[in-house]
C-alpha positions as CSV (number, residue, x, y, z in Angstrom):
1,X,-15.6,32.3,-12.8
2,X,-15.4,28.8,-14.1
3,X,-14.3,25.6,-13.0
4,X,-11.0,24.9,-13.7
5,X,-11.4,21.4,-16.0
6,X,-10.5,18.2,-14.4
7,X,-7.2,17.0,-15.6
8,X,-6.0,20.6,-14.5
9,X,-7.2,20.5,-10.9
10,X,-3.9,20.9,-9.0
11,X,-6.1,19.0,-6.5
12,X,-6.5,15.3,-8.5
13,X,-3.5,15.8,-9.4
14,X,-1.9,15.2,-6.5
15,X,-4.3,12.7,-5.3
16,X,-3.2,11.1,-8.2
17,X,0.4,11.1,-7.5
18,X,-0.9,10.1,-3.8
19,X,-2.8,7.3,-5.0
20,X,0.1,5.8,-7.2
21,X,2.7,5.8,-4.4
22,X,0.0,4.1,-2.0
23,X,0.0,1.0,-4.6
24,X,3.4,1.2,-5.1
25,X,4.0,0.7,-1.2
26,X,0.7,-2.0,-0.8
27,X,2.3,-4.2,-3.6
28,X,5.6,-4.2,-1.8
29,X,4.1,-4.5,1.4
30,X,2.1,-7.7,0.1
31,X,5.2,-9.0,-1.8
32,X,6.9,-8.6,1.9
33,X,4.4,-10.7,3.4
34,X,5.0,-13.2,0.5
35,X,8.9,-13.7,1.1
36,X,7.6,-14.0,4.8
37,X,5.5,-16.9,3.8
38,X,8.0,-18.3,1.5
39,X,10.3,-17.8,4.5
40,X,8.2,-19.5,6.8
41,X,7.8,-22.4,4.7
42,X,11.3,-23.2,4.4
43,X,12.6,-22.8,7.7
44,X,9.4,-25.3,8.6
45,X,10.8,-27.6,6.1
46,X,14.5,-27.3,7.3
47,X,14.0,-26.8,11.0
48,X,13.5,-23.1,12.1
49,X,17.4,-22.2,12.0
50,X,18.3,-18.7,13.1
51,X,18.3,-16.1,9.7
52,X,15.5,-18.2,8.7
53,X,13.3,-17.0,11.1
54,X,14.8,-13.5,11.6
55,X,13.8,-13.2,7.7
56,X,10.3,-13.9,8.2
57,X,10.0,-11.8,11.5
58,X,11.9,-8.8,9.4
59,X,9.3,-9.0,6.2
60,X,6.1,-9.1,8.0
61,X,7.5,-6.0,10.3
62,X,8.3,-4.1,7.1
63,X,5.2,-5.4,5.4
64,X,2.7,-4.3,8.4
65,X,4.6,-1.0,8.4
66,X,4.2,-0.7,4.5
67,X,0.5,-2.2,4.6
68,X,-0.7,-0.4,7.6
69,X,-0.8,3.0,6.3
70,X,-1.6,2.2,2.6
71,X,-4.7,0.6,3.7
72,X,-5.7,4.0,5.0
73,X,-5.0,6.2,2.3
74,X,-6.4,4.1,-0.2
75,X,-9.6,4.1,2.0
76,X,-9.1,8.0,2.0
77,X,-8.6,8.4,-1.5
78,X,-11.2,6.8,-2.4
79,X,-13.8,8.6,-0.3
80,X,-12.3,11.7,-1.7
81,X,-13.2,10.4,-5.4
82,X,-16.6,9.4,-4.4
83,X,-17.1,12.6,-2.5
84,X,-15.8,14.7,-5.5
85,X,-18.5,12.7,-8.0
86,X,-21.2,12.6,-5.7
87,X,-20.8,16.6,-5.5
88,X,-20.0,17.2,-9.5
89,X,-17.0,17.9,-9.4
């Protein structure tokens, strides 16, 4: 029985497909973090007022949620590839 060829492997396929959600959700979570810090700056410039500060406390929650899990699965993706190239596959 062979190997079924690479861009076939129903496997890397949907590692693929896993891989390019987790960058979609770790660029939004960093651009969170960057309206936070954007956010931040402002309401230190005009005085901390009220949605000011809700804002920044409302990105970096969505960001950490965002960031938090991507940072794992890109870690586990990763492994995966290196696991798969290390064993020939």
């Amino acid at each position: 029985m062979t190997p079924t060829p690479p861009s076939h492997d129903p496997v890397r396929a949907r590692r693929e497909r896993i891989a390019h959600f987790n960058l979609l959700a770790n660029r939004v979570g960093y651009l969170f973090y960057a309206v936070a810090i954007a956010c931040f700056v402002m309401a230190f410039v005009l005085g901390f007022k009220g949605p000011l500060v809700t804002t920044v406390v409302v990105c970096i929650v969505i960001g950490s949620i965002l960031l938090a899990p991507s940072i794992v699965i890109g870690y586990a993706v990763k492994a995966a590839e290196r696991e798969d190239r290390e064993n020939g596959r």
